[in-house]
C-alpha positions in Angstrom: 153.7 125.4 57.5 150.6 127.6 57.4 149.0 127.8 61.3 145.4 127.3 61.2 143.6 129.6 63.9 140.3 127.5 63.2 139.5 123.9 62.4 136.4 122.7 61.6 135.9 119.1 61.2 133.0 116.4 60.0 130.3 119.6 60.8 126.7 118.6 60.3 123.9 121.2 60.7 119.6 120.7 60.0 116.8 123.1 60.2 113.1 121.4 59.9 114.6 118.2 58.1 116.7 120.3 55.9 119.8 119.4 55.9 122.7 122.0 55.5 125.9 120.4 55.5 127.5 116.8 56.6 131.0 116.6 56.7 131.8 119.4 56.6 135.7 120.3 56.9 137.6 123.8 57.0 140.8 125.7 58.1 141.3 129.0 58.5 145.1 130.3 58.5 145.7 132.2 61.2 145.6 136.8 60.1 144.3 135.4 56.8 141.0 136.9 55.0 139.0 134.0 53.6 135.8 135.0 51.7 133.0 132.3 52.0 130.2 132.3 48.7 127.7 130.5 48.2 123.6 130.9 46.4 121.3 131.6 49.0 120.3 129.1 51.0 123.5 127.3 51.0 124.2 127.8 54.6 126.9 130.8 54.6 124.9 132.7 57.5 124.4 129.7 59.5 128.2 128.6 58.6 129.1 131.9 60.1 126.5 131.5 63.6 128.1 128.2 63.7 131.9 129.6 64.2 130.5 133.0 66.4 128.8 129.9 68.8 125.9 131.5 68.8 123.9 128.0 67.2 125.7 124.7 67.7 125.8 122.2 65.3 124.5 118.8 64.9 127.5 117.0 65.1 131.1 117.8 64.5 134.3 119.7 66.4 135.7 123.4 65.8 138.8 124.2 67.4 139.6 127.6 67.6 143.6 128.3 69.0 143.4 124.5 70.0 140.6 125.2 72.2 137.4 122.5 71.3 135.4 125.5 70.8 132.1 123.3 70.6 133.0 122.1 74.3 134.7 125.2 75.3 132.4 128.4 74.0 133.9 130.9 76.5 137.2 130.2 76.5 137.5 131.8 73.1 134.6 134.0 73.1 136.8 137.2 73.4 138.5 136.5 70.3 135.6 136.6 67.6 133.7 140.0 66.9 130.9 139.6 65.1 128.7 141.5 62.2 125.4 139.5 61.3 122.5 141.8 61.5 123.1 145.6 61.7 119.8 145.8 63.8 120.3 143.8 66.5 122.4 145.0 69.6 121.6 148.6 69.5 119.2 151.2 71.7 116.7 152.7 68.8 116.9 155.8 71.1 120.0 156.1 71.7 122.5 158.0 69.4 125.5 156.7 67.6 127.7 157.8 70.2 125.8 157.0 73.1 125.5 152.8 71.4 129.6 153.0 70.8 130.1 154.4 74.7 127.5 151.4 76.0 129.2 149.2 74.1 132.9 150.3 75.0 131.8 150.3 78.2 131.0 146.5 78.4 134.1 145.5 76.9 135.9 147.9 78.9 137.7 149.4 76.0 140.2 152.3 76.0 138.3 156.1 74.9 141.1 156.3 72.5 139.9 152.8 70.8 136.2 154.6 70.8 138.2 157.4 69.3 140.0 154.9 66.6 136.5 153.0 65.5 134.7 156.0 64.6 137.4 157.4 62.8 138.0 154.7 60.9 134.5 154.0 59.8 133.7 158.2 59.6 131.0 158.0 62.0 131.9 161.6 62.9 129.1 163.6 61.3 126.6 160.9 62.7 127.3 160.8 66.2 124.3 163.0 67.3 122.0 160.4 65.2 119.2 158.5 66.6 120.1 154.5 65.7 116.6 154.2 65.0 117.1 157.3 62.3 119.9 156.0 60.6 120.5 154.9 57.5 121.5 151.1 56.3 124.8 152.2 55.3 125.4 153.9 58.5 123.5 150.8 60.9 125.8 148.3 59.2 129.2 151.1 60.4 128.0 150.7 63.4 128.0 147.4 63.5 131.3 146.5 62.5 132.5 149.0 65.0 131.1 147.4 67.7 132.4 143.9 66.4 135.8 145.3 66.9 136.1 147.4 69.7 137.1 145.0 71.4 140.5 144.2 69.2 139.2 140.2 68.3 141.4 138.1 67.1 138.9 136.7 64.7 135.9 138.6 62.3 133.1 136.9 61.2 131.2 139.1 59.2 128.0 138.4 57.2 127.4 140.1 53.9 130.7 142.1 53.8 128.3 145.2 52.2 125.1 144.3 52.5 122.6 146.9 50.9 124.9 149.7 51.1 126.3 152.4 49.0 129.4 152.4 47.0 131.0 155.4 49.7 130.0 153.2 52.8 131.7 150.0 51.1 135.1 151.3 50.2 135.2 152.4 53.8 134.7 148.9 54.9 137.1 147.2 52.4 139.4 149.8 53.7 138.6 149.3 57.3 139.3 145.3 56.7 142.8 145.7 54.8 144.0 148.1 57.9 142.7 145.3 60.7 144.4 142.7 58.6 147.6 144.2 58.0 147.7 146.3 61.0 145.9 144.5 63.8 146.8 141.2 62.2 142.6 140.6 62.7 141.7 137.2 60.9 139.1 137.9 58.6 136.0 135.6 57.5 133.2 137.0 55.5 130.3 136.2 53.5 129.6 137.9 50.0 128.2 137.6 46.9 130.6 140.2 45.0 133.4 138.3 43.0 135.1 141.4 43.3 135.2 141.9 46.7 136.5 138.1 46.7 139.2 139.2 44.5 139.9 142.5 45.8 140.0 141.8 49.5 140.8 137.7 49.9 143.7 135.8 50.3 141.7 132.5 50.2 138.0 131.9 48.8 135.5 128.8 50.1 133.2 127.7 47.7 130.2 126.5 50.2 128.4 124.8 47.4 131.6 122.4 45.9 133.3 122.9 49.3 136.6 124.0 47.6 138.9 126.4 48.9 141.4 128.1 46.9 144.1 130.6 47.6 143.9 133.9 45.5 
């Protein structure tokens, strides 16, 4: 039997009498890679904030590693890293490098992990950059790298490639199978790309019907 290394159950979010979902229900297999689509405005981002804990919902239970993750926030905030917007978290002044050293240094992570992250994404050539120079493609690199420097358990990204080139992308599709297969990283992400559903899933949830089907 599959284990599930998050439940949610009977989830009900609202935003100025909108209302997003009710009854929600979801599992996540544990070192799975479940894509999440959905027409905008369907609730994917906030799906996404929702897991991270960083909005709670209305009403309803996640358990994360058996943990009641809606009670419990910080006992499994160590295991999620998390991409939402490439912009936030970051010194404009600062470059590249000097945002990855900050960053390892709050998580306390190992130079060779700093060493590992900007290999795999091939920040090397940008590591003199100003964040506040740098290009989408490069922004959103960062950001994954700091989602993961800490080795989470669980990655919640939103928009897998979000206004980035074709280069940049294969990176990241790269970067996801080696975390999944290597790191044995459990993988959520938002898209809009059927082929990065079918290219890089092993499940896909259908926000809209609520459906989830293995690939």
């Amino acid at each position: 039997m599959a284990e599930h290394i998050i439940e949610v159950s009977n989830l009900k979010k609202s935003f100025n009498g909108r209302t997003l979902f009710t009854s929600l229900n979801l599992k996540i297999e544990k070192q799975s890679v479940t894509a999440v689509t959905g027409k905008n405005g369907s609730g994917k981002t906030t799906l996404i904030k929702i897991l991270a804990g960083l909005i709670l919902p209305d009403a309803g239970k996640i358990i994360v590693s058996g943990v009641d993750a809606t009670r419990r926030r910080k006992s499994v905030k160590k295991m999620f890293g998390v991409v939402i917007n490439p912009e936030l978290g970051f010194y404009p002044q600062l470059s590249v490098y000097e945002n990855i050293k900050f960053i390892s240094y709050i998580y306390k992570a190992r130079s060779s992990m700093m060493d590992e992250v900007i290999e795999k994404l091939s920040l090397e050539d940008f590591l003199d950059t100003k964040f506040a120079v740098c290009s989408s493609g490069i922004k959103h690199r960062l950001s994954i790298a700091a989602a993961i420097i800490n080795k989470p358990e669980i990655l919640l990204l939103d928009e897998l490639t979000r206004s980035i080139d074709m280069e940049t992308s294969q990176k990241i599709y790269e970067l996801i199978g080696f975390l999944n297969k290597e790191s044995k990283t459990t993988v959520f992400f938002a898209t809009h790309d059927a082929n990065e559903v079918k290219k890089l899933a092993h499940f896909h949830y259908n926000l809209e019907n609520r459906d989830i089907n293995r690939i």
